[in-house]
C-alpha positions as CSV (number, residue, x, y, z in Angstrom):
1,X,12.8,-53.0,-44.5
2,X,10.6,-50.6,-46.3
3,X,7.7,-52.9,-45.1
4,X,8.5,-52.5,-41.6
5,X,9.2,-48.4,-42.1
6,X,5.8,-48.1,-43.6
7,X,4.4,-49.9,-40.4
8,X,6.3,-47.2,-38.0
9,X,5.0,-45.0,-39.8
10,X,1.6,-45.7,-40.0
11,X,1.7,-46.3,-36.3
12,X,3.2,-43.1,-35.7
13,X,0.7,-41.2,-37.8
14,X,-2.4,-42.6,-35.6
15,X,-0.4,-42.0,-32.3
16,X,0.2,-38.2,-33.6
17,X,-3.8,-38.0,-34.0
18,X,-3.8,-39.6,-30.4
19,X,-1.3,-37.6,-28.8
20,X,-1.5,-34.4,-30.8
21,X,-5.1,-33.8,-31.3
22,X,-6.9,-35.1,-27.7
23,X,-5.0,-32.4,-25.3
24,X,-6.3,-29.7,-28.0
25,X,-9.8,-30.8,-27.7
26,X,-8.9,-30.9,-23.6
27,X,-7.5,-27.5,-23.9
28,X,-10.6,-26.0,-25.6
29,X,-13.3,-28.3,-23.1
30,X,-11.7,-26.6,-20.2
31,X,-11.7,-22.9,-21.5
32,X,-14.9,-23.8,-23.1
33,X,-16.7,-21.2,-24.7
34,X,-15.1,-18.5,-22.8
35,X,-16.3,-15.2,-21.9
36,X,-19.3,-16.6,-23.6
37,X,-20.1,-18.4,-20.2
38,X,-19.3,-17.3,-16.5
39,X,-16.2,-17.8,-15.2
40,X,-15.3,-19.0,-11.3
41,X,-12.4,-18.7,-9.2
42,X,-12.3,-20.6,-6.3
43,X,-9.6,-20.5,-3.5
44,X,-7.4,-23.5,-2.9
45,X,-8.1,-23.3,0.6
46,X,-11.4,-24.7,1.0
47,X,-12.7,-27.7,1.3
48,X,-14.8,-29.6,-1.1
49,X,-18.3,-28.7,0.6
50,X,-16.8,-24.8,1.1
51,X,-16.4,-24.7,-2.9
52,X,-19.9,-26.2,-3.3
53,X,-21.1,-24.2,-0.9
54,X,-19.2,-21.0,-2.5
55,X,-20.6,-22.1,-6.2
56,X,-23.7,-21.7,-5.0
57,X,-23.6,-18.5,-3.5
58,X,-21.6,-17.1,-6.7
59,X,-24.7,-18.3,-8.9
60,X,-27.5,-17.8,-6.9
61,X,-30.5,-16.0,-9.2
62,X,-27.3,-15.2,-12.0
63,X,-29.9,-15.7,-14.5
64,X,-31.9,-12.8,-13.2
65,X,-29.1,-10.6,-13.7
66,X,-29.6,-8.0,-16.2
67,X,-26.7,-7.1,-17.3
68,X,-25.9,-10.6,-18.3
69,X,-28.9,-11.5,-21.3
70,X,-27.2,-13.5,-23.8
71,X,-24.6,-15.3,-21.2
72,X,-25.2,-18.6,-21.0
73,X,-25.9,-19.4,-17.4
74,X,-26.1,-22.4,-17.1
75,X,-22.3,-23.8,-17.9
76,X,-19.3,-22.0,-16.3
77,X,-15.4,-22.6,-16.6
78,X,-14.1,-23.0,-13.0
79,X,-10.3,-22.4,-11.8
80,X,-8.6,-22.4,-8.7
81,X,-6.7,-19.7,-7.4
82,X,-3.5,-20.3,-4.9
83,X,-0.6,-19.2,-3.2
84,X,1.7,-18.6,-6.2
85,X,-1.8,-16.6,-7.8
86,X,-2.0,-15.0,-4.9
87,X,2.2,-13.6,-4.9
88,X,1.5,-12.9,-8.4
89,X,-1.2,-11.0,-8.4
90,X,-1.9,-9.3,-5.4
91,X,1.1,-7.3,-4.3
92,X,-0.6,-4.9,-2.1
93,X,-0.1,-7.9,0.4
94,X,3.8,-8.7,0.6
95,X,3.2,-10.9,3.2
96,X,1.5,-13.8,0.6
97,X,3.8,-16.7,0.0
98,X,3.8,-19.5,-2.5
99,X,2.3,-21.8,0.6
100,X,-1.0,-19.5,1.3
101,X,-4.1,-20.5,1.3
102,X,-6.5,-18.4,-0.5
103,X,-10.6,-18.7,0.6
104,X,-12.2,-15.4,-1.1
105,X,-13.7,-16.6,-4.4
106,X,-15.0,-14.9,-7.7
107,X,-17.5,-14.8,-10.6
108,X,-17.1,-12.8,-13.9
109,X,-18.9,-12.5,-17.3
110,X,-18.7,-10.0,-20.0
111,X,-20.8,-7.8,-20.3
112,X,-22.3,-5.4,-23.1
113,X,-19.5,-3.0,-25.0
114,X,-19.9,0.2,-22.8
115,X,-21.6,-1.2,-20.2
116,X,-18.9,-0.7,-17.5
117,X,-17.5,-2.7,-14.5
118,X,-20.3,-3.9,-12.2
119,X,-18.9,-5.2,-8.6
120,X,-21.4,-6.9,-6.0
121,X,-19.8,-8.8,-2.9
122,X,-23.0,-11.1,-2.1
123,X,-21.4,-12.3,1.1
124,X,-20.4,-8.1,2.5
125,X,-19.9,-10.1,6.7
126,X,-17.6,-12.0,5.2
127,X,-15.2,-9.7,3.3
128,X,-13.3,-7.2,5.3
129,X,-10.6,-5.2,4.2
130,X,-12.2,-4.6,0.3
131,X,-14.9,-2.8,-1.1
132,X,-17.0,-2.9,-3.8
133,X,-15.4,0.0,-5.1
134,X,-11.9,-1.3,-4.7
135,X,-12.8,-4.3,-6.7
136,X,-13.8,-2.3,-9.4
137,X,-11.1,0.3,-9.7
138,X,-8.7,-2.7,-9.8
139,X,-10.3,-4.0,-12.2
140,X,-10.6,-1.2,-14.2
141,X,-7.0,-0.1,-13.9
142,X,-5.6,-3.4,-14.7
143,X,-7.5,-3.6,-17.8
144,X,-10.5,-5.5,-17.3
145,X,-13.2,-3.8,-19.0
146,X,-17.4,-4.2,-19.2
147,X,-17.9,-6.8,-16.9
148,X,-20.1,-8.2,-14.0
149,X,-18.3,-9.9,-11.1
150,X,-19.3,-11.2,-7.7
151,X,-17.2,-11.6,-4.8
152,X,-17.9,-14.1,-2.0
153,X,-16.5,-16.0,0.8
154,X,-17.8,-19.0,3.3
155,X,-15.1,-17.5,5.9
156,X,-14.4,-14.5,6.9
157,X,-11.8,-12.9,5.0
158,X,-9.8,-9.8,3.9
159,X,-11.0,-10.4,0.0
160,X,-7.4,-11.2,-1.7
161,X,-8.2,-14.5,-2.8
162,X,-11.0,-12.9,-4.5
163,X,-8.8,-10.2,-6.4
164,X,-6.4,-12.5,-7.7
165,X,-9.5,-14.5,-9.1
166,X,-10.3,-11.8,-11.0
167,X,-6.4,-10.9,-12.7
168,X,-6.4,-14.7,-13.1
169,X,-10.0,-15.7,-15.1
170,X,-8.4,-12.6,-17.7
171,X,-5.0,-13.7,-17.9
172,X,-6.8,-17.6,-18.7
173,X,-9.5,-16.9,-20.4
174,X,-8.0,-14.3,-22.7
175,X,-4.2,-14.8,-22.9
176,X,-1.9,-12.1,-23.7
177,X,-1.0,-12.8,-27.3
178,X,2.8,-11.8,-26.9
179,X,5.0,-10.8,-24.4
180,X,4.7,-6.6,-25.1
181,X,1.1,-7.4,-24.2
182,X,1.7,-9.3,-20.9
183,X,4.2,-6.6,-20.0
184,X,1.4,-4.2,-20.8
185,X,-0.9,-6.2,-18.8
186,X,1.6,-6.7,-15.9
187,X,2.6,-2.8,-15.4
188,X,-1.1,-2.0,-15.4
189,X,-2.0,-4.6,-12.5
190,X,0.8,-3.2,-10.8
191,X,-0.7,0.2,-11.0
192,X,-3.9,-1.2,-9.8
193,X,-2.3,-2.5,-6.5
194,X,0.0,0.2,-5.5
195,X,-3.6,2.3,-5.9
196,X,-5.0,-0.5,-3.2
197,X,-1.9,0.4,-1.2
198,X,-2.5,4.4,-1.2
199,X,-6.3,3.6,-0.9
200,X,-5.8,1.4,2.5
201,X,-3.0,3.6,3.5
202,X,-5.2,6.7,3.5
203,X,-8.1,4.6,5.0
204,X,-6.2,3.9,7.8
205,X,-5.4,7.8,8.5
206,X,-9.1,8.7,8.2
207,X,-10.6,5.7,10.5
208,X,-12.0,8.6,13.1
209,X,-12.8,10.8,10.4
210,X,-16.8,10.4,10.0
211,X,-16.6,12.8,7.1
212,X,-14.6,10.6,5.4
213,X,-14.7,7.9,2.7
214,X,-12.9,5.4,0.2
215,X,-15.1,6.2,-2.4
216,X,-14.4,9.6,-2.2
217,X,-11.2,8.8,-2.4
218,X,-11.4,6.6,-5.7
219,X,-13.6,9.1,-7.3
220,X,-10.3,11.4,-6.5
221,X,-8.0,9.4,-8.4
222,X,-10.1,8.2,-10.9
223,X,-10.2,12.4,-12.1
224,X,-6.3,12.1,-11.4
225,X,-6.2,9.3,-14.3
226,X,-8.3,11.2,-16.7
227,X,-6.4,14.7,-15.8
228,X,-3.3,12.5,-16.7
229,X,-4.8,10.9,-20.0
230,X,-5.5,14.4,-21.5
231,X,-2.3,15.4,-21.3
232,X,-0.5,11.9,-22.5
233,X,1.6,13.5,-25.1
234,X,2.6,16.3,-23.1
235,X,3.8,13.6,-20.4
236,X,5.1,11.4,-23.0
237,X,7.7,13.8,-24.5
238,X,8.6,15.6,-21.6
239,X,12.0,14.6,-19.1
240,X,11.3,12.5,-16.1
241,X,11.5,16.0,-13.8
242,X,8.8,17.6,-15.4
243,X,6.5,14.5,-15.5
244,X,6.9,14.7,-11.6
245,X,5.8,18.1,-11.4
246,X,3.1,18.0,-13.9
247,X,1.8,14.9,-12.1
248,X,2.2,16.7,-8.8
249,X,0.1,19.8,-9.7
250,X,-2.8,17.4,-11.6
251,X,-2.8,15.5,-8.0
252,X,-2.9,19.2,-6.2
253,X,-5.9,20.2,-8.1
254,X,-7.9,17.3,-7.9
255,X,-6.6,17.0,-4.2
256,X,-8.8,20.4,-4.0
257,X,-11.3,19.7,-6.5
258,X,-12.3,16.5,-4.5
259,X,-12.3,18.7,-0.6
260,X,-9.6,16.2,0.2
261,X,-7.1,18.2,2.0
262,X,-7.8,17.2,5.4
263,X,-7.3,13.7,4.9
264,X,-4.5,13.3,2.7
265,X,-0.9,14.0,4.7
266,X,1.8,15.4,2.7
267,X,3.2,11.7,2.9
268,X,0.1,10.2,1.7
269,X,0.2,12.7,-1.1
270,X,3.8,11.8,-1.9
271,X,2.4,8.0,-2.2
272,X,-0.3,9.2,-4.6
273,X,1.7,11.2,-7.0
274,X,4.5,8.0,-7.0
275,X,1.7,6.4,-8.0
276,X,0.4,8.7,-10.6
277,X,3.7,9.0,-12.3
278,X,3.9,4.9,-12.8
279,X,0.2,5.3,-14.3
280,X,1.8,7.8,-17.1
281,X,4.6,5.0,-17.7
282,X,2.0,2.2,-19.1
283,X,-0.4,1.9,-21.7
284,X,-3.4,2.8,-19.7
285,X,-1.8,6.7,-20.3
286,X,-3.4,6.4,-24.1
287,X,-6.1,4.1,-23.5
288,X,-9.4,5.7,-24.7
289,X,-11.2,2.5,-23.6
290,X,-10.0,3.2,-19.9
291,X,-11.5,6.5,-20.4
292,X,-14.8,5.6,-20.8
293,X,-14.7,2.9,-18.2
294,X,-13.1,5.3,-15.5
295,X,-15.7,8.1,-16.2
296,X,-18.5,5.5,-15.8
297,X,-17.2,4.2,-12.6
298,X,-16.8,7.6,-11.2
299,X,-20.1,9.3,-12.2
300,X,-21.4,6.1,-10.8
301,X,-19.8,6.3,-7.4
302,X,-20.9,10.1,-7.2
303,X,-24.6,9.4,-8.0
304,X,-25.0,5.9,-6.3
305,X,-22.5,5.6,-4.4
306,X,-23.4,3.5,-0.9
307,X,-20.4,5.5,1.3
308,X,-19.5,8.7,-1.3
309,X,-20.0,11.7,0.8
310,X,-20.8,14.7,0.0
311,X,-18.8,16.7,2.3
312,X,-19.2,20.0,1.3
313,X,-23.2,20.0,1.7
314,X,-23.0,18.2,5.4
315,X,-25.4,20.3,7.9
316,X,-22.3,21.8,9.4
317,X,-20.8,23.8,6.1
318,X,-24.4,24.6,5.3
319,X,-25.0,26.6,8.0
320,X,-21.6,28.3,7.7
321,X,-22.6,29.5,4.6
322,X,-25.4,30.8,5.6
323,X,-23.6,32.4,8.1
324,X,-21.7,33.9,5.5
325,X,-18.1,32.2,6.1
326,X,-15.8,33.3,3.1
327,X,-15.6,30.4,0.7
328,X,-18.1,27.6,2.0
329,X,-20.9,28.6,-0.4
330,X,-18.7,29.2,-3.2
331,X,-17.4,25.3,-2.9
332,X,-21.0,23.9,-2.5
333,X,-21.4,25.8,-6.3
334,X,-18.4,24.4,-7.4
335,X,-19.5,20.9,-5.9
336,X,-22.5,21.1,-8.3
337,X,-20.5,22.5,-10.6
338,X,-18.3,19.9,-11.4
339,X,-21.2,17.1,-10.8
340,X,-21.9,18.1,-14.4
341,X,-18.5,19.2,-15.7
C-alpha cells in the first residue's frame, strides 16, 4: 500500500509541474515583455488578410518613431478586440451588442515619463466619426498615461473598434491589482465616454458653424478638469448641491474663457456640467499625474493643433476692433493672455 501511495504521488508531483507550471509560462509568452514591446488590437471582424493587411499599416516605419527609442520594435503582443470589448468599453455607442463586429484596430507603446499622449490615425479616409484629439482625451481621462498609439482601419469606419483597443491593451497588459483599482479604472473610462458623448453631441450642433471646432472644445474641458482638480478638497467635503454649483460656475467661466458661448446651448451645457460633476466623483479629481498629462495635451492642441481655431483673432473680429467695438480687442488680449497663463 505505501508502495503504491508513493507511486501516486510521485506521479502527481510531475503532473503538478505539467499542469501547474506550462499555462504560467503560456500566460507570461502571450503578455510577453509587456509595455516593453508594442501592443496591437485588432478587430474580430476582419478577415485573415485584413489583420495582415492592418499589421502592417499599424507598423509601418514604427522604428523611425522618436518617441519610441528603447521599445523593442520588432516583437509585439497582439489581441483581438470584439463585441463584448466593444459593450464594455465603449458606451458612447449604446447601440453595440455582444454580436458586433469591430474592424478599427490599434497600436500602443509606452512612452518616456512625462512625455504625454501622442495619437496618429495613419489611415484619416478611413476613420470617420473620431479624431485625433478624441482619442487622446480618452485616453487621458481614462487613465492611460505617456504613450504613442496609432489608429487604423482597412474599411471605412466610425473608429470604436479602435477605442476599445486601447481600454483593452491597459486593462491586459497592466491588470488592475484589486477590485478598488478596477472600480477606479472603470469610473474614469466612463468619464472619458460620456466626454465623447458631449463632444459629438456639441459637434453635431456646430456642423454649419465654420468658426467652430472639436479641439476647441476639448481644450475647453480639459481647463474644466484642471479648474476642478484645484479645488478637489473644497469639492470633496462639500454637499452634493454645492458640488453642482461650484461645477456649474468653473464650466461658466471656462465656457467664456474658451469664446464658447455661441456653440454650447443651455442643454449642451447641462450635459457638460453632468459630466463635470461625475469627473469630481473619481480618482482622476486628485490625480497629479492627470494634471500634467491634461496640461500637455491642451497646450499642445492650442499650439499645434490641425483644427484649433483661434476665433477671437478671425479677420472679422479684427477689424471690429479696429473699428473700436466695445470688448473685441479686450478678448484678443485676454486670448494671448491666457496662451501663457
Amino acid at each position: 500500500m505505501k508502495k503504491i501511495y508513493f507511486i501516486i504521488s510521485t506521479l502527481l508531483f510531475f503532473t503538478g509541474m505539467v499542469f501547474v507550471g506550462q499555462p504560467v509560462n503560456a500566460v507570461e509568452k502571450n503578455k510577453d515583455e509587456g509595455w516593453n514591446i508594442p501592443n496591437l488590437a485588432l478587430g474580430n471582424g476582419l478577415t485573415e488578410v485584413e489583420k495582415q493587411k492592418t499589421t502592417e499599416i499599424l507598423l509601418n516605419d514604427i522604428d523611425k518613431v522618436s518617441d519610441l527609442k528603447g521599445i523593442d520594435t520588432a516583437k509585439n503582443n497582439t489581441f483581438i478586440v470584439d463585441g463584448h470589448d466593444l459593450m464594455k468599453y465603449v458606451t458612447d455607442v449604446p447601440e453595440f451588442t455582444a454580436d458586433s463586429k469591430a474592424y478599427s484596430s490599434a497600436f500602443i507603446a509606452r512612452t518616456k515619463t512625462g512625455s504625454g499622449v501622442t495619437v496618429e490615425i495613419v489611415t484619416p479616409e478611413n476613420i470617420t466619426a473620431r479624431t485625433e484629439a478624441m482619442y487622446r482625451s480618452a485616453a487621458i481621462t481614462s487613465g492611460v498615461y505617456d504613450a504613442y498609439i496609432r489608429i487604423a482601419s482597412v474599411r471605412t469606419m466610425d473608429g470604436s473598434g479602435a477605442l476599445a483597443g486601447i481600454y483593452k491593451i491597459y486593462d491586459e497588459v497592466t491588470p488592475a491589482k484589486d477590485g478598488v483599482e478596477q472600480t477606479q479604472r472603470d469610473e474614469k473610462r466612463a468619464v472619458a465616454q460620456e466626454q465623447m458623448q458631449v463632444v459629438s453631441a456639441i459637434d453635431q450642433q456646430n456642423q454649419e458653424n465654420k468658426d467652430y471646432s472639436s479641439e476647441n472644445i476639448l481644450v475647453m474641458l480639459a481647463d474644466i478638469q484642471l479648474e476642478l482638480q484645484k479645488i478637489n478638497k473644497k469639492l470633496a467635503n462639500a454637499p452634493k448641491e454645492q458640488v453642482q454649483t461650484e461645477v456649474e460656475k468653473v464650466v461658466d467661466q471656462q465656457i467664456e474663457k474658451n469664446g464658447m458661448q455661441e456653440a454650447i446651448t443651455p442643454e449642451l451645457k447641462t450635459e457638460v456640467v453632468n459630466n463635470m460633476v461625475d469627473f469630481t466623483s473619481t480618482s482622476a479629481i486628485k490625480d497629479s499625474q492627470m494634471t500634467k498629462q491634461l496640461s500637455n495635451f491642451k497646450d499642445d492642441l492650442i499650439k499645434n493643433g490641425s483644427e484649433f481655431k483661434s476665433n477671437l483673432l478671425s479677420d472679422e473680429n479684427v477689424e471690429k476692433a479696429k473699428s473700436g467695438i466695445a470688448g473685441v480687442w479686450q478678448g484678443i488680449k485676454d486670448f494671448f493672455s491666457n496662451l501663457f497663463s
